[in-house]
N, C-alpha and C positions, 0 to 999 in steps of 0.2 A: 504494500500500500504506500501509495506516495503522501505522505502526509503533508508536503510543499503547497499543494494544490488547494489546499483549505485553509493558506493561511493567509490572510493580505493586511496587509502594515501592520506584521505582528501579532498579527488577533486570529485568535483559532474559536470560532463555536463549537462547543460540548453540548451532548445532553448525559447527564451523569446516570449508571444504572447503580443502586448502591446494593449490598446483600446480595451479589454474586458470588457462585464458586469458585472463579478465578477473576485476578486483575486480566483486564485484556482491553482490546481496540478493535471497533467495526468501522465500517462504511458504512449507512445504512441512509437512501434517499438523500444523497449529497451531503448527510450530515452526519459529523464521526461523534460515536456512541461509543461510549468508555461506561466497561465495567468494573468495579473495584467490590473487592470484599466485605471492607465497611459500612456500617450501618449508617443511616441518614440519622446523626445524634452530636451535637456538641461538638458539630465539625471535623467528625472521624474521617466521612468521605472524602470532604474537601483537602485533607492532609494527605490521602491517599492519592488520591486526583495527582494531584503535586507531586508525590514521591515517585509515582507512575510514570507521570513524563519524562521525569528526571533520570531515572536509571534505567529503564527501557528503553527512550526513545531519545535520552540524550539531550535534551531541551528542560532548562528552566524558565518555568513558568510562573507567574501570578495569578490570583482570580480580580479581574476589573469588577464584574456585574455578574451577578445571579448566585452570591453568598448561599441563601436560604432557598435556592430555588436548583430542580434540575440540570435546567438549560443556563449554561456559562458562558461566558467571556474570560479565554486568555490571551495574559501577552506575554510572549514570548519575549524573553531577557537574553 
């Protein structure tokens, strides 16, 4: 998967799946779906989110927009 393709000035849309079996990364309807292990609680996901990109994919990221919500805004550091 080319992840280049979804990103422009930095910013990549997520929809976060939380309370999956494994961390992972789809395509799904031009929009990349990240699953992570963690529970939607007190920010577990969104650390995963993060940790995800970072040692997987090699990319440090931020969350700009959509804290408490699925659907994300990152940017790419």
């Amino acid at each position: 998967m080319d992840l280049h393709k979804h990103i422009f000035n930095n910013i990549i849309k997520v929809k976060i799946s939380p309370n999956s079996s494994q961390n992972k990364i789809k395509e799904e309807n031009e929009l990349l779906k990240v699953y992570v292990k963690a529970p939607l609680e007190k920010g577990k996901a969104n650390g995963e989110l993060i940790r995800f990109f970072k040692k997987e994919l090699k990319l440090q990221v931020i969350i700009i927009s959509g804290e408490k919500a699925r659907t994300k805004l990152l940017k790419v550091l």
